[in-house]
N, C-alpha and C positions, 0 to 999 in steps of 0.2 A: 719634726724633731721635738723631743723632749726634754725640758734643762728642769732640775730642779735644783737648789737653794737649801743649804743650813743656814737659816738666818744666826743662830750663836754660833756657829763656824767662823759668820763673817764676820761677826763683832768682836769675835775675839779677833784676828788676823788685823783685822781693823786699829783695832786699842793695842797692838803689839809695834804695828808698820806707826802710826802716830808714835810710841813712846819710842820707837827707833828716832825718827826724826828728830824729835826734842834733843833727845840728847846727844845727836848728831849734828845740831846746828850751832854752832861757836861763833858767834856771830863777831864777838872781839868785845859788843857795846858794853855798857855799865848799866845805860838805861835806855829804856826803848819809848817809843811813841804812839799812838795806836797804828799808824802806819805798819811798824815794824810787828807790833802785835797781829796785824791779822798777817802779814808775812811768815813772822815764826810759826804760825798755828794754823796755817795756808784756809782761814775762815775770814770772811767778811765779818765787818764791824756788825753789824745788824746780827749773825749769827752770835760774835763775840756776845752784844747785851742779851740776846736771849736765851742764853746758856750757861753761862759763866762768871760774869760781869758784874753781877752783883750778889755773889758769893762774900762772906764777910773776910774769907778767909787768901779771896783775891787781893795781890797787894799793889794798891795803886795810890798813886798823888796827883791833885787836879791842882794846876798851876796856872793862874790865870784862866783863857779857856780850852786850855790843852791837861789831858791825863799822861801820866808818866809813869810806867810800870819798872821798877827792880829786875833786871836784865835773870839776875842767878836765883833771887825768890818767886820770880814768877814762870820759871822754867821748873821747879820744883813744885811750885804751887799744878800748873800743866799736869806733871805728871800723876799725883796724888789725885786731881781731880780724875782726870782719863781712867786711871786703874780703878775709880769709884764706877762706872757708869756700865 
């Protein structure tokens, strides 16, 4: 058997089914926790810093020793960055 692969086929399908999600998940919060962050963005924390994280344009608050992401700019922020990539 022979399978071949559009790898930009899938990256778009990809970057379409993620920005589906985003903006499919209404979670109810105000603000999220990195928990909830790799939940909304279904990525582990490690994926999260090496990708995203420290973009300046990600919006985040460190509170004590807990980060605290803006529930509605960081679902916006999600998307603008996804439709970059």
């Amino acid at each position: 058997m022979d399978i071949r692969t559009n790898e930009e086929e899938l990256r778009k399908i990809f970057k379409e089914e993620v920005v589906k999600y985003v903006k499919g998940s209404q979670s109810g919060s105000v603000i999220w926790d990195s928990r909830e962050l790799e939940k909304q963005t279904s990525m582990s924390l490690k994926t999260i810093q090496k990708t995203f994280f420290k973009d300046p344009r990600m919006p985040k608050y460190k509170i004590g020793n807990k980060w605290y992401f803006p529930a509605e700019e960081t679902r916006l922020f999600l998307l603008t960055w996804i439709k970059e990539k």
